[in-house]
N, C-alpha and C positions, 0 to 999 in steps of 0.2 A: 324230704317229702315221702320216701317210700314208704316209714310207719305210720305217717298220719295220713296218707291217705290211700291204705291197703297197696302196700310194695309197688306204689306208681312212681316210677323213674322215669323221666325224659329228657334223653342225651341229647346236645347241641344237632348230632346229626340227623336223629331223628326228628325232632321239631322242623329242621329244613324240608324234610321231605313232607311230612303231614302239613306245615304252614303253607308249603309249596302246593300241595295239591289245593288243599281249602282253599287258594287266593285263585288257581287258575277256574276251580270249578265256580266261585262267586262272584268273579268280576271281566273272566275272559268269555272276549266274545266269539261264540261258535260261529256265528253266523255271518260274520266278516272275519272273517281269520288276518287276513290281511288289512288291518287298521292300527291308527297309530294308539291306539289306546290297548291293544291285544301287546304291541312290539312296550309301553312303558310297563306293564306288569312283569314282562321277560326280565328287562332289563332289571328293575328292582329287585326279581326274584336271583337273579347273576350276582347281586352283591354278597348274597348270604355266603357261597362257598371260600373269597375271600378272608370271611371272618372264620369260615373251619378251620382254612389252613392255619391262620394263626393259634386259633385252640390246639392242634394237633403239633405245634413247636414250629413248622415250618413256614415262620416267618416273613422270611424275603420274598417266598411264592405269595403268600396269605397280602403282602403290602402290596407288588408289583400287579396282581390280579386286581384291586380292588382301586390301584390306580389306572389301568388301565377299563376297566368299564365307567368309574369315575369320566375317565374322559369320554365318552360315548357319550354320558347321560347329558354332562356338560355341554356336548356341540346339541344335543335333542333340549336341552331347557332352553338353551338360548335364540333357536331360530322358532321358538313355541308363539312367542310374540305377532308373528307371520299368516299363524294358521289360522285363517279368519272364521273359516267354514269348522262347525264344532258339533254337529248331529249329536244329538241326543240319544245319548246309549245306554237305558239303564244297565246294573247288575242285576244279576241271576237271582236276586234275592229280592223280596221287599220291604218294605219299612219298616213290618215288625218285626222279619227276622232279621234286618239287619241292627234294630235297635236292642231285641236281646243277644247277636253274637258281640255284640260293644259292650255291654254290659255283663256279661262271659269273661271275656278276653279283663276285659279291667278287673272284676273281679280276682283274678286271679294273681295280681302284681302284687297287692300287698300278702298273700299266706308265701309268694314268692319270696318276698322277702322277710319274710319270719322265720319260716321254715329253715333258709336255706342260709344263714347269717353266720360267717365266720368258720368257728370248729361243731354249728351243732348240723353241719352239714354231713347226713346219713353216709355218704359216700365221694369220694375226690372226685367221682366221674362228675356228679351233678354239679361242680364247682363254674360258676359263670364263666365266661371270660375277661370281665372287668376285675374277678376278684383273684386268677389266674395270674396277670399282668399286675395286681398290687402286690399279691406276696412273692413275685418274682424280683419286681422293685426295691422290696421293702429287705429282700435277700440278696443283691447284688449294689455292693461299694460305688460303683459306676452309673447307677441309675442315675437318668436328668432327676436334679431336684427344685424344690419350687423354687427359687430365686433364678435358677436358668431360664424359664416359662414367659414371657408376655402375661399380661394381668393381673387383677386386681388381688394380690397378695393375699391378705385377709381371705379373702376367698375362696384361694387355690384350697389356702392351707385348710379349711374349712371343709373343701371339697377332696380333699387328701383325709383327712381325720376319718370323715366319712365313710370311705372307699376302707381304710383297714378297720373299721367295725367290722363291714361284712366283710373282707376277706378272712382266709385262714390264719390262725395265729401262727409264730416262726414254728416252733412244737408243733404244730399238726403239720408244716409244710415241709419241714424235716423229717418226720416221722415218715412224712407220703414218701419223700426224695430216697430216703434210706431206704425204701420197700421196693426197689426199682428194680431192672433185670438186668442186664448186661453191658459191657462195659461199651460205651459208643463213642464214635471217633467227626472229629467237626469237618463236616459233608458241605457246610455250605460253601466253598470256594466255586462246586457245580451248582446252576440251579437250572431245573428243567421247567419250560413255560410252553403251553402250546404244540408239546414236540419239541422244543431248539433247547439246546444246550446253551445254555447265557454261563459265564463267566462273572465272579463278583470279587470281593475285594479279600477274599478269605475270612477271618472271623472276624465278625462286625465291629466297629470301629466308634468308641461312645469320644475322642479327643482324637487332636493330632498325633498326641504322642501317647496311647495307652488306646488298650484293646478292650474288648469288652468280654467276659469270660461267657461261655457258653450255657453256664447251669439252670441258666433261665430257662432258656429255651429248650434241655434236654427235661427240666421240671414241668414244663407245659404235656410235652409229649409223654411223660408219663400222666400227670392227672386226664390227660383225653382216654387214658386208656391202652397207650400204645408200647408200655416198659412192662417187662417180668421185674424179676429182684436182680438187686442193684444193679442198675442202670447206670447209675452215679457214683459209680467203683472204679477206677481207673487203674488197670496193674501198672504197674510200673518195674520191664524186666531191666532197666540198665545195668541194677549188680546183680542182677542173678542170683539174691539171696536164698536161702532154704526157709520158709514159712513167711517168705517177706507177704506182708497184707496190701493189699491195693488201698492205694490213696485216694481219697474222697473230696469233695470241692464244699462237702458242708461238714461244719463242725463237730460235731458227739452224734454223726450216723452211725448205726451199728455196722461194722464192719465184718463182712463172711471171711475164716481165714483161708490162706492158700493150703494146697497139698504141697508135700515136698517136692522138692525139683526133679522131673525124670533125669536118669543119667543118659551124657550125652552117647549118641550112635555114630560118631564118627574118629571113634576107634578112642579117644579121650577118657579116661574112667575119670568115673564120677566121682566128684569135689575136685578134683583137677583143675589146674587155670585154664581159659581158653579166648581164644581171640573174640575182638566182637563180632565177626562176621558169624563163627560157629557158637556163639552164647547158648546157652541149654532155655529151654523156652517153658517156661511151667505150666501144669497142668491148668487145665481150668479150674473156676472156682465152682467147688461144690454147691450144686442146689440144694436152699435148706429146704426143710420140710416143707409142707402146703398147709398155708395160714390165712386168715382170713385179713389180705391187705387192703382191705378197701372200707374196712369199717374204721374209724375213728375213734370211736368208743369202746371201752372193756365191753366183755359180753358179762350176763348175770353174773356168774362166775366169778370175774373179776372186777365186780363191781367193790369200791372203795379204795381199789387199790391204786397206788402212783408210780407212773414207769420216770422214769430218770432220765432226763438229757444234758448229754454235759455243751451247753452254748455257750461259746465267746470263753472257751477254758474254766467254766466253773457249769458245777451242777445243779441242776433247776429240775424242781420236782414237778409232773405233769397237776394238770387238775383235775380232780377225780369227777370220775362222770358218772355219769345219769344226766336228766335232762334241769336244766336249770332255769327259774325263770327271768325274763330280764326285768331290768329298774325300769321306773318311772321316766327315769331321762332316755333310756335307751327304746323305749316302746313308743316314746313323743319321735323321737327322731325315726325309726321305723313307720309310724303312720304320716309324718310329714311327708317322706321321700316318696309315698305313694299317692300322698297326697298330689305332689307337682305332677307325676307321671299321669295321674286321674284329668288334672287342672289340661295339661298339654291336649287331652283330649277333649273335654271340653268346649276349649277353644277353637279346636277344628270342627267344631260340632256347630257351635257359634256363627263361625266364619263364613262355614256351606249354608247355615238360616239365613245371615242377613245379608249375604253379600254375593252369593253365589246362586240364589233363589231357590233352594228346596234344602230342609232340611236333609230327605235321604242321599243329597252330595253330600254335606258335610258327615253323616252318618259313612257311607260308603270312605270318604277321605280316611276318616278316623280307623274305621275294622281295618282299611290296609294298612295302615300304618301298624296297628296292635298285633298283629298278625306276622309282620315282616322279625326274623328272629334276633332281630338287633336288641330291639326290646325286650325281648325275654335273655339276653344277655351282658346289656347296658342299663339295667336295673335302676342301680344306685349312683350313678356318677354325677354330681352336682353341677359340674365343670361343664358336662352336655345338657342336662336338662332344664337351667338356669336360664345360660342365654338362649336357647329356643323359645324357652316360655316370653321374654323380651320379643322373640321376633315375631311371634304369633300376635300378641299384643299387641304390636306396630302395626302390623298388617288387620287386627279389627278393629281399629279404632284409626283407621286410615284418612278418616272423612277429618279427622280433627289434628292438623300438623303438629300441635303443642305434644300431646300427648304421646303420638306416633315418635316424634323426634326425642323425646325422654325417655321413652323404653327404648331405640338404636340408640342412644347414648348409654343406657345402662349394660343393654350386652354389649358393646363396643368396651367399655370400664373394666366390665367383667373379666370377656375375655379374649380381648384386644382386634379379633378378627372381623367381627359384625362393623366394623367402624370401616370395610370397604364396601359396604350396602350404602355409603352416604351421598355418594355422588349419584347413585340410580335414585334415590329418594327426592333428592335437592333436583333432580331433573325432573320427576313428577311433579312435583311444589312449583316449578319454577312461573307459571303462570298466574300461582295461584295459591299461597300460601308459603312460602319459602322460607320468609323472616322468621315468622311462627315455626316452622321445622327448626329453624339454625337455633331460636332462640330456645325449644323444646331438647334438642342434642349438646348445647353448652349448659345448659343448666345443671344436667345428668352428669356430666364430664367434672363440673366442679364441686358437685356435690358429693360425687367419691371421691375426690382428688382433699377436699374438709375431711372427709370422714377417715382416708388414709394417712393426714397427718395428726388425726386424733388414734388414731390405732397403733403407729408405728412407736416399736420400742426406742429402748435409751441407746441402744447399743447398731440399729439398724439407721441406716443412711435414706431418710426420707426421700432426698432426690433420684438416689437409685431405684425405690421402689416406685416414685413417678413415672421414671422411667420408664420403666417394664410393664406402668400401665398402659403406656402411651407404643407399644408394642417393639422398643428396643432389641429385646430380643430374640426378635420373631426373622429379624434379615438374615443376619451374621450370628449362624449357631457356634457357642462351646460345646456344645455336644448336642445329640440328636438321638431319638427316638421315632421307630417308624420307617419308611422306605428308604431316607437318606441316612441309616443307619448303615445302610448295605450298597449304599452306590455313592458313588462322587457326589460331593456337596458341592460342585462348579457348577453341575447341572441345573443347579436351581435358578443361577444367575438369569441365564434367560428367559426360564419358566416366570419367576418374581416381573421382570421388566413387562412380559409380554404382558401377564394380569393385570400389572398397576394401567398399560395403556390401554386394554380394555375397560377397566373399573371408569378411568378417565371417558372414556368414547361412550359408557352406556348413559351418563347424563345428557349426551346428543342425540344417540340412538337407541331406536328408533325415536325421530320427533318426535309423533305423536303419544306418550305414552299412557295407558289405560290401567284398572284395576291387575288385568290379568300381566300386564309385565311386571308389575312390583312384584306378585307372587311368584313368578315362571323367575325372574331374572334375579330376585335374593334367590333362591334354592341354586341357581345357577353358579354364582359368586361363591354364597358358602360348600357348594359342592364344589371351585375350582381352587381355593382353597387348601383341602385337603390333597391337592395334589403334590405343594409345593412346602407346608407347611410341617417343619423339624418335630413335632413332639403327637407320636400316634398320629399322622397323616392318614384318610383314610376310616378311622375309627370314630369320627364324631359325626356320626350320622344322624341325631336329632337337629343339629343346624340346617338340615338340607331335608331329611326323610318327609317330616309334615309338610313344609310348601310344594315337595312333589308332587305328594298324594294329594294334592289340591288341584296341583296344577293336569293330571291326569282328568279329574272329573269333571275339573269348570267348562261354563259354558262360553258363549261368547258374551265377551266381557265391551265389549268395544264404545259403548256409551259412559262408562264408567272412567270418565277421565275426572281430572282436579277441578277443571273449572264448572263444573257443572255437579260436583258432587262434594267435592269440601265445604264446611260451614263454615261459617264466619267466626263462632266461637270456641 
């Protein structure tokens, strides 16, 4: 974006701070400071620095923060049912300003993603954090891959193809990785939370028996901005060679060479043998000159030219640059992906018209949601924007079970977790529509389950992929990604039982159930979830962010139960 729209850059942290201010100046209320509608915008605004740390490399902090307010948000959605009394608080703004900052903010999603797609990304700093975590993936042997995952296969992989359009190509994420500064040593066995020194598992842990190498995470913290040159150098004094080169974790980096070995000062002349305790220790690596490492692209200059990387032992010519324009297929699928994120909105626009009585709720729902920097980071990822669109859809089209219960069946298919919203749903229906729910969520369940034995290859085991639609292995991980990357996977054990026995209990409770708990108590579920759940834990906040921002603005809902408001057809 910086050339197209006169050297405008904005870094993940900056956006939190300006998003941060905009949401308290527009929706916090001065005049009751102490309301619970002032404490839900805190809270929301508390998740963003979660996703810094992660941007910034520092992972296990970036997970453990964001499951730890998770849980706040968690025990505040669930006792939301409760709050009978719901005063009518507008925002600071009115309907037409909030109708042009909605159409501002959307506006802006798709040149977001034009602009900012793969290698024609001006600079590493402006690199998402979706697209961060794919080329880190897409770089490391050990990354979960989609057959690990719960859901509907087809899809993942869909929504994986997706994700490496916009991310960086391996050549630009090498190119960044080789541009790095000093050689850095793996810190996470501390991790500081709060002030407390927590203790973790040392270097994260992707199996039982194999580790997970660090370059990922040392390649995040450089694209945030926070590595000189080579970062991703590692010397290596064991023999004490004379111009030995530091070893690198990515393949055809350029490599800075060493100085000679200082001669030892403890009485030893130099090239002499010596013990390892008094090994002669080599100078540091020379800084090379000052370059411009953050551009991607030749400058005029060098325009036409191809720089060489040697990947995976053979050499591969860059792609010469200038700006290129994309295909037909590639510009369909860029306005589509903006298209769902436009759609998402929409529907909370929708939602606050017909169901929550004004449209400036659903207006107000929506700017916080656009506003909060998930979204301006979580762009393009199919995997969250899919099933949210499902759940949104369930929830307005709530009056009619059929229809409600085939979109929870289809994100449920998708991607295996919405399918613990079915007992709070079957518990709203239960008076009054039920059969029509069950017979709207079975239908959805067997229509991908057709469509997945029409998809799957010659070579692939259909019932394994049944499987894993039916959320196999979502319990008992082979490997993980996300919090329980870095902490004991026993832990979960409890977490998982306690969930299912709540999941179980909210088709009883509360009895009575109204409009406002299917909203308040799905955001609930898919934000508890994320706490316990092996693959980016945490990180899929379109499941949960929209029926927040609902449930922040709604009013009292309390006439709005099943039997009095579902139709017959």
């Amino acid at each position: 974006m910086p050339t197209s729209l006169f050297q405008y850059e904005m870094l993940p942290t900056t956006w939190f701070y300006l998003s941060s201010l905009m949401i308290v100046a527009i929706f916090f209320r001065f005049n009751r400071v102490f309301s619970v509608r002032n404490l839900d915008i805190l809270t929301l605004i508390l998740l963003t620095p979660g996703l810094i740390y992660v941007a910034m490399g520092s992972a296990p902090q970036g997970f453990l923060w964001l499951a730890t307010i998770g849980a706040f948000g968690f025990s505040r959605l669930v006792f939301d049912s409760l709050l009978r009394r719901r005063p009518m608080l507008e925002p600071n703004l009115n309907v037409s300003g909030l109708t042009f900052a909605c159409v501002a903010a959307s506006a802006f999603i798709v040149p977001n993603l034009w602009l900012n797609r793969g290698d024609f990304s001006e600079s590493p700093r402006a690199w998402r954090l979706e697209q961060i975590l794919t080329a880190a993936d897409a770089n490391d042997e050990n990354a979960v891959k989609v057959e690990e995952r719960p859901g509907f296969r087809p899809f993942l992989r869909a929504a994986e193809r997706t994700n490496r359009f916009f991310a960086p190509s391996d050549e630009a994420w090498i190119r960044a990785a080789s541009s790095s500064a000093t050689e850095t040593t793996n810190s996470e066995s501390i991790l500081y939370f709060f002030g407390t020194t927590l203790r973790v598992d040392g270097a994260p842990k992707r199996s039982d028996d194999g580790e997970r190498a660090s370059r990922a995470m040392r390649a995040m913290r450089w694209a945030a901005g926070r590595g000189g040159e080579n970062e991703f150098a590692t010397v290596d004094v064991s023999g004490a060679e004379e111009n030995a080169a530091p070893k690198t974790e990515f393949a055809g980096a350029p490599i800075a060479p060493t100085a000679p070995v200082a001669p030892s000062v403890s009485g030893v002349e130099s090239g002499s043998a010596a013990s390892p305790s008094s090994a002669p220790i080599p100078e540091p690596i020379p800084t090379p000159p000052m370059r411009d490492v953050y551009r991607l692209t030749p400058t005029d200059v060098e325009a036409g030219a191809r720089d060489a990387f040697a990947v995976d032992g053979r050499e591969e010519a860059a792609e010469e640059a200038g700006p290129r324009t994309p295909s037909i297929e590639q510009t369909a699928l860029i306005l589509s992906v903006g298209a769902l994120q436009i759609g998402m909105v929409v529907l909370i626009v929708l939602i606050g018209r017909f169901h929550l009585g004004s449209t400036q709720t659903g207006l107000s729902a929506a700017l916080l949601y656009l506003l909060l920097p998930y979204v301006n980071q979580f762009s393009a990822c199919l995997d969250h924007i899919v099933p949210a669109l499902a759940m949104l859809t369930a929830v307005l089209f709530y009056r009619r079970p059929v229809v409600s219960g085939f979109a929870l069946g289809a994100a449920g298919a998708l991607a295996f977790y919405p399918f613990f919203l079915l007992p709070l749903w079957f518990g709203f229906y239960w008076k009054r529509g039920a059969a029509r729910f069950a017979i709207g969520a079975s239908a959805a369940v067997l229509t991908f389950a057709v469509v997945l034995l029409a998809t799957t290859g010659a070579g692939e085991n259909y019932g394994s992929a049944l499987a894993a639609m039916l959320g196999r292995r979502s319990l008992f991980l082979a490997s993980a990604d996300g919090l329980w990357e870095y902490w004991p996977r026993f832990y979960r054990i409890p977490l998982i039982s306690l969930f299912g026995v709540f999941c179980v209990g909210y088709a009883l409770w509360p009895p009575r159930k109204d409009l406002a708990t299917l909203i308040s108590g799905s955001a609930a579920l898919m934000l508890g979830v994320q706490i316990w759940m092996g693959y980016r834990g945490g990180l899929y906040m379109a499941w949960y962010l929209p029926l927040t921002a609902l449930t922040v603005f709604r009013p009292n809902l309390f006439d709005r139960v099943a039997t009095t408001t579902v139709v017959d057809i």
